[in-house]
N, C-alpha and C positions, 0 to 999 in steps of 0.2 A: 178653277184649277188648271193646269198646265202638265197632269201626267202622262203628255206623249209630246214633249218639249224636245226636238232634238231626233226624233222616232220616224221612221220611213214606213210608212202604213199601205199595204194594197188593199182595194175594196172591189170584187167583181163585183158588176151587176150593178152598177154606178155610177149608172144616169137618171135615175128616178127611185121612188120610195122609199124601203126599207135601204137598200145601198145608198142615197143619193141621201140620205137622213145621216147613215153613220160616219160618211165621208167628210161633211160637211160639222158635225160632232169630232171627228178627231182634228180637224183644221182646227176647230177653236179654241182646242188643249194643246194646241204648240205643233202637231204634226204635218211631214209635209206626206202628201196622200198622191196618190196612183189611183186611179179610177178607169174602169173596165167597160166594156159595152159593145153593143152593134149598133145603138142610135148614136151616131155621130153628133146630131145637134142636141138629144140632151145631154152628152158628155162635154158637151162645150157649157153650156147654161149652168152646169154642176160646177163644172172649172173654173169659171168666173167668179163664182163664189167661196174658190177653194183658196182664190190668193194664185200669184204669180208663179210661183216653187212647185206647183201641182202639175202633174201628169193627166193627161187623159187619152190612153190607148183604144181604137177600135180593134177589138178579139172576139172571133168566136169563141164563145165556152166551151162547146162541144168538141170544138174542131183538135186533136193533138198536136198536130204538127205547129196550130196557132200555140196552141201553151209555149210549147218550147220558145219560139219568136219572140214571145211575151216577156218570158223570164232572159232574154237574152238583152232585151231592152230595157230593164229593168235592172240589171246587172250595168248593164252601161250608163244608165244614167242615175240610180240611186246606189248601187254598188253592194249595198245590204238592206236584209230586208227585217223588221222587228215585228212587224204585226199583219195578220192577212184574215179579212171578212172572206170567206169564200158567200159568196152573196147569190151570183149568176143561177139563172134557173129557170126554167118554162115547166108550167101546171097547164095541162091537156088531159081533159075530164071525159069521160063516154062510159055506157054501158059497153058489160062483158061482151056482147056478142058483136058489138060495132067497133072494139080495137081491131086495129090492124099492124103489122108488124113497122110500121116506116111510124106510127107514135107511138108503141113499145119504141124502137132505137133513137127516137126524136130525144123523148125523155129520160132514157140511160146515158146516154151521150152526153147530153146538157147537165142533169142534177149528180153522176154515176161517175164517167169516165173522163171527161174533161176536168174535174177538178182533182180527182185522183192523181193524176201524169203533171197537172199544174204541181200540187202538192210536193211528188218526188222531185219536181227540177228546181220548185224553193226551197226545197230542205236544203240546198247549199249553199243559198243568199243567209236562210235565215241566222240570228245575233243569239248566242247564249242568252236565255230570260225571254226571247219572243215567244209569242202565242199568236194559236189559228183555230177561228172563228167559223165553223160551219152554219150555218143556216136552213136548219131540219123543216119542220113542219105537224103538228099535230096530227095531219093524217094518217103517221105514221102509227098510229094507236087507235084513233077512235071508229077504224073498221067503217068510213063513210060509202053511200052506194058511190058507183060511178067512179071512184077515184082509185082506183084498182092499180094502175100503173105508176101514177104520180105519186099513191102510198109509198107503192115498192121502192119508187125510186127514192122517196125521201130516206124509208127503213133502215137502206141498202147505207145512204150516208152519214146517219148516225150510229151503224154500227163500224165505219170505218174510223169516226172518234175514238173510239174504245182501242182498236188493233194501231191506228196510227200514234198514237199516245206513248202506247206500250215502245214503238222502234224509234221516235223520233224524242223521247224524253232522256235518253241519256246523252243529247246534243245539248238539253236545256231548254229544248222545245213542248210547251203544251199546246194539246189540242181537247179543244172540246166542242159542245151544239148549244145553240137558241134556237128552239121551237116552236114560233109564232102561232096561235091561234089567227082568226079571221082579224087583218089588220087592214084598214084606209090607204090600197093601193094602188096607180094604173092597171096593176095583173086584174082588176075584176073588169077592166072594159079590153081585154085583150081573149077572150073567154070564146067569142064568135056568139057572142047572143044580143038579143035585140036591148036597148037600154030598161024597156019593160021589164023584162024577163031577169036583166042584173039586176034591177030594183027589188022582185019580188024575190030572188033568189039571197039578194044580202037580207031582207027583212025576214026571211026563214028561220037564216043563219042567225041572226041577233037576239032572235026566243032564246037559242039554245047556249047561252051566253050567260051565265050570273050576273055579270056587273052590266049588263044590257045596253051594250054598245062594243062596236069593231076597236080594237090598239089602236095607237099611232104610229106611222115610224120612228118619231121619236122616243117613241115609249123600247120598243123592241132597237134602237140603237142604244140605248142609255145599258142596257143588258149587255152590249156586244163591246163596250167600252169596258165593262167592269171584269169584264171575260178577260181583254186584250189586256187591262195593266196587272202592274205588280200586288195589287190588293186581290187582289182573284189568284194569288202566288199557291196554294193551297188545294188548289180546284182543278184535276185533271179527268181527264177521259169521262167528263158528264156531261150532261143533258138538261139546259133550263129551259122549262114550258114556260110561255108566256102569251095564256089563251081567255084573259078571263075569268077562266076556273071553268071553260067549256070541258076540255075534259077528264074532269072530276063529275062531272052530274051522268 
């Protein structure tokens, strides 16, 4: 199929995994893609694979005053914008009494408030009929120890789905979430633990799993595609889990 033939696609967060999967998924349906990041060289490795027509910006997510740059470069060289994975995002796990306030702000910056100010300054790129793609997270529900902030901050942006829906739908614009369960990504060796400890901490995670094994990212892009076209035309301000059926049990 070819339904984003002709379609200008942003993907933060899209130099590896779940972004670097969906980017790479809309390249092959006709779309030229904009790709996000602070790894410089795997947003090149992504790009090479995107076709010659591709963008690959280094941005901070966090950063505001990068968003606006961002969209200003994006206006210049795509001129409008159809579809946007907001993807970008740092998961920083600790107990209650060992946060400190610089990873409380680390992580509303990055998952909270960089995407939100991104958002307002596409809303004037974006085409009647585009749609934007949030990238939730299950922690948002299933109450895990440890992950107290990184919940929050997922919470925080799938309920901005809902309110952004509501102001940006009479542009012609939807917004909704995919909420990946435990997926096969670099984010588990980005964690600060020793490769034993990611071992023993995914084999935890994969008991608590029905179908007893991690996603893919192309399982969770395949989701973000159906989101972004016109067959998903029906489907606003919601929330697709795609955890396995972790949690359901």
């Amino acid at each position: 199929m070819n339904r984003f033939e002709g379609k200008n696609i942003l993907v933060t967060g899209g130099s590896s995994g779940i972004g670097a999967a969906a980017a790479i998924a809309f390249a092959r349906e006709g779309a030229r893609v904009a790709i996000t990041g602070r790894d410089a060289t795997g947003l090149a490795r992504v790009k090479a694979e995107l076709g010659p027509n591709a963008l690959a910006l280094v941005s901070e997510a966090g950063d505001v005053s990068a968003q606006a740059a961002l969209v200003a470069e994006l206006k210049a060289q795509m001129g409008v914008i159809d579809g946007v994975f907001i993807n970008a995002g740092v998961a920083k796990f600790g107990p209650l009494a060992q946060i400190d306030e610089a990873l409380w702000d680390s992580s509303f910056d990055t998952n909270v408030k960089g995407p939100f100010f991104l958002i307002q300054r596409l809303s004037t790129l974006m085409t009647r009929g585009g749609a934007i793609v949030l990238n939730g997270s299950i922690n948002a529900h299933i109450g895990m120890p440890n992950s107290s902030v990184y919940a929050a901050s997922k919470a925080a942006l799938i309920s901005l789905a809902k309110t952004l829906s509501a102001e940006l739908l009479p542009q012609g614009v939807r917004v909704n979430v995919v909420s990946p369960g435990p997926v096969s990504t670099p984010l588990y060796g980005k964690l600060g633990l020793a490769p034993d400890q990611v071992q023993a901490m995914a084999a935890g995670i994969q008991t608590q799993i029905p179908l007893g094994r991690f996603g893919t990212p192309e399982e969770i892009a395949a989701t973000v595609l159906h989101l972004t076209s016109p067959e998903s035309g029906f489907i606003v301000g919601t929330e697709i889990i795609a955890d396995g059926g972790m949690s359901q049990m």
